[in-house]
Structure formats: structure tokens, C-alpha cells
N, C-alpha and C positions, 0 to 999 in steps of 0.2 A: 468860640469861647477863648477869652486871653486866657494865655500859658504861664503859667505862676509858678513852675517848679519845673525845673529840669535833672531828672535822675538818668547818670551814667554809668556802665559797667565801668570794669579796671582793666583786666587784661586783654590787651587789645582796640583799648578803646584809650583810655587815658592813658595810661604805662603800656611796656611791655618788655619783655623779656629776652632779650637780644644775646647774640654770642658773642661770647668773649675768648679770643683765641687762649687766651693762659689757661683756660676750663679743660680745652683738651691738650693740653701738651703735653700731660704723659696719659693721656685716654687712649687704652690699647684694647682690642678686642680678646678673647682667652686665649692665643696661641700671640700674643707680642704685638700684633699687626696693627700700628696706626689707624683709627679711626680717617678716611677722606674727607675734606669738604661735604660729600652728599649724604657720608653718611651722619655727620655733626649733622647737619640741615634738618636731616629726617629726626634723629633725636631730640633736638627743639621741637618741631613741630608736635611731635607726641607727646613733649611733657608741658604743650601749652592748648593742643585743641580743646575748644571751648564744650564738643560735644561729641559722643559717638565714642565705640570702644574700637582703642586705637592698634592694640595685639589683640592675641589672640590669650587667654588668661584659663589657667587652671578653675576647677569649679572651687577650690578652697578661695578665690581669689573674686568670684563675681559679686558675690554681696558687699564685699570692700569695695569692688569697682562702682556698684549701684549707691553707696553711701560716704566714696570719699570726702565729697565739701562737707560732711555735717560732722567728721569725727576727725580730728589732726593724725591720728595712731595710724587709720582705717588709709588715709592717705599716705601718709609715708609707707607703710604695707604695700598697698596696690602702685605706689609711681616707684620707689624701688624696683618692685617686679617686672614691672616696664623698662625698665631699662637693664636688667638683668635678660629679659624676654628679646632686649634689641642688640644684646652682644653685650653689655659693661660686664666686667666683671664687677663680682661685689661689694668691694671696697673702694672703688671709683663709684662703683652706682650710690654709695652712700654720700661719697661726697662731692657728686655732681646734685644729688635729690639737696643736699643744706645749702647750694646755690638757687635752687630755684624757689626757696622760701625765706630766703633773704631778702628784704625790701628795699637795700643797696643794691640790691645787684638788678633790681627792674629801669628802665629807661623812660621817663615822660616823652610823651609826644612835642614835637615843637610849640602847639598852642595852647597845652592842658592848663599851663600857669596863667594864660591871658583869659582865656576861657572863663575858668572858673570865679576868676577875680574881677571879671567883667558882668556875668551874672550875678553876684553875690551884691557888689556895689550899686545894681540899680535895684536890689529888691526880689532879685528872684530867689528862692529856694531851689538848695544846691544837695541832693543826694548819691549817693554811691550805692548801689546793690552787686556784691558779687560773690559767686558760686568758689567760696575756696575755702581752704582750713590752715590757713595761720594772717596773722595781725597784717594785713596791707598798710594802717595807718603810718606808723615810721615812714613810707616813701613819702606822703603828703606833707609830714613833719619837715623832712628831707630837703622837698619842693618849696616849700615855706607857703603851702595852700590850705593848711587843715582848717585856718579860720574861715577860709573863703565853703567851706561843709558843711550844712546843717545835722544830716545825719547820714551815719554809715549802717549799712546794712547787712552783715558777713555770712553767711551761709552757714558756717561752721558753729556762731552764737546764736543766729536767727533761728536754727534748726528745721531749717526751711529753702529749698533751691528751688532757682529758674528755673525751667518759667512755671513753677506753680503759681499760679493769683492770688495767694495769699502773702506773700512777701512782697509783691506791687504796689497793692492795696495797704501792706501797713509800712512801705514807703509813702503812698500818700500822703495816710493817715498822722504819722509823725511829724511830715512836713506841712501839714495843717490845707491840704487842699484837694480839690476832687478829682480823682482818676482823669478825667475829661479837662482837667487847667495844668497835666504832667505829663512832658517831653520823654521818653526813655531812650536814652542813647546809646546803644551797644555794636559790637560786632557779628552777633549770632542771631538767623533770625530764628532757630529755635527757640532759644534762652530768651533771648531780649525782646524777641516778639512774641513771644507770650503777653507782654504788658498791654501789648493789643486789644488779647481778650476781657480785658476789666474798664477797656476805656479812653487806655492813655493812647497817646502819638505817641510814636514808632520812629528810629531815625537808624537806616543800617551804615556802619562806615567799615570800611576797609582794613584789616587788621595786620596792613603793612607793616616796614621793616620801617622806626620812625624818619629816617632822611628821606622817606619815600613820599609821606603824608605829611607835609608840612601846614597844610591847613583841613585837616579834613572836619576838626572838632568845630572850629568857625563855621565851617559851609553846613554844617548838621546844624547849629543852633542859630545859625543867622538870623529868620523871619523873629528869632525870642530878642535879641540884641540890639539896644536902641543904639 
């Protein structure tokens, strides 16, 4: 069946969320002590894994964990505590947590902009599904890509995350075509491979460091791209 809509995740897949040395320049552990390179590295990685609990979290803290993308409070709660759980102290952990829901401060991939603007222009239906709780659109705005989107799908508004089949299914549905004619492009095969179960192709990429992946989003959509 020809492919009539290609839905992408965000993190990891179209943007993502890179270090930026000025973050930790005065990011100190609670006795004074310089955060290292491995240990920045590891603190990325936990406030961007797409799946799986990444401390270990009080029980006042697992239901926040189990319901982050669907409530913004619920997430700032639980990814503060993550990083309070990784050494921040408190007042850096707050204002490391307002960098990572900034939509300036995410990175596009080298071919997000070609990508999207290449599907959009022959006709294909372009959506977005992803598991998070605050506004991604500004980075798209940012990109100068929002036109090239037909629909965005936020976990946090949808009240509904990957990979449940019902948020697949009413990306479909909105972009007007059958489980079975939609691409799902993401980095996780949990989340993203979920869309599996309803139908669609499945495309897993790399959720490299973006200098790393200069073409991955092409090679994922090629056989759609005339």
C-alpha cells in the first residue's frame, strides 16, 4: 500500500537536546565539587531517555513517574527529583529542569528541515506524536517548519502516551488516512513501535548526538520520497 503520511517522534528523532557547556558552569555537586564530563553525559541521558525509570524514586514519587507526559506539574515534580536523586542541588536542579523545556534550547537534526519540507511539498501528510509535557511547537516555529505539519500530537494535551494505540490511531485519523498508508518514525522501539500494533510501518533511527546523524531522517523516509 502507498504511504500517505509519515508521523515522527521529537526527541531524538527530529530535535534533540544537546549540552551546552554554559549549563554546567557553575553545576556543583552538594559539597562544591564540579560536576565531570561523565558525570554532565549521564545527567543528559536521564532527563532525555525515551523510556524506563532512570533512579531509583521514592514511592511519593512513582505515580509522577508513571504519569509525567500527561501532566506539566507531575513532570517538573518527578525530573527535578531526578536530578536532585543524581547529585544537583536544588536550585541548579530547577534551573537546569527550565532548560530542558525550553524549545530554544533543543537542537534539529541536520535533515529535519529538508525532510519535512520535502514530504509536505509532494503531498504527503506530516505528523508529530510525542510523549512530553510542555509546548515543542516554538522549536518548529524556530525551524521555520510548522507549515511543513499537519498535525501535532502532545502527550500532555492528547492525554494519552506511546505506545498506547490510541494516540496512533487518532494520528491517523486526523491526518485522514489508514494505519496501513502511515510511516512512524521514532527512536524507541518501545514507544514508537507500538504503532506497529495498529498497522503502520515502523522506522527505528538512532538518537545520536546531531553531528553524528547527518542523514538518518532521509535514509528512514527514503522509499516515501520521490
Amino acid at each position: 500500500m502507498t504511504l500517505r503520511a509519515v508521523i515522527f517522534d521529537f526527541s531524538g528523532t527530529l530535535f534533540r537536546l544537546e549540552e551546552n557547556p554554559s549549563w554546567y558552569s557553575d553545576l556543583t555537586d552538594s559539597d562544591g565539587t564540579p560536576f565531570d564530563l561523565s558525570a554532565q553525559a549521564e545527567i543528559m541521558r536521564r532527563m532525555t531517555a525515551p523510556t524506563g525509570r532512570i533512579v531509583e524514586l521514592g514511592d511519593e514519587f512513582l505515580d509522577a513517574w508513571e504519569k509525567r507526559d500527561l501532566d506539566p506539574e507531575l513532570h517538573r515534580k518527578v525530573y527535578v527529583e531526578v536530578l536532585r536523586s543524581s547529585g544537583v542541588p536544588d536550585r541548579q536542579a530547577h534551573a537546569l529542569y527550565a532548560r530542558l523545556i525550553d524549545p530554544d534550547q533543543w537542537t534539529p537534526y541536520p535533515d529535519a528541515a529538508e525532510v519535512l519540507r520535502r514530504l509536505s511539498e509532494q503531498g504527503v501528510k506530516v505528523g508529530v506524536i510525542s510523549n512530553i509535557a510542555f509546548d515543542i511547537r516554538p522549536a518548529f516555529d524556530r525551524l521555520g517548519v510548522s507549515r511543513h505539519v499537519d498535525e501535532f500530537l502532545l502527550s500532555y494535551l492528547e492525554e494519552v502516551i506511546k505506545p498506547d494505540p490510541k494516540i496512533f490511531l487518532r494520528a491517523c485519523e486526523r491526518l485522514g488516512v489508514a494505519p496501513e498508508e502511515a510511516l512512524m518514525v521514532g527512536d524507541s522501539e518501545e514507544a514508537d513501535g507500538g504503532a506497529a500494533g495498529v498497522g503502520c510501518e515502523v522506522a527505528i533511527v538512532d538518537p545520536a548526538p546531531t553531528s553524528e546523524r547527518p542523514t538518518g531522517l532521509i535514509d528512514a523516509v527514503a522509499h516515501v520520497l520521490r
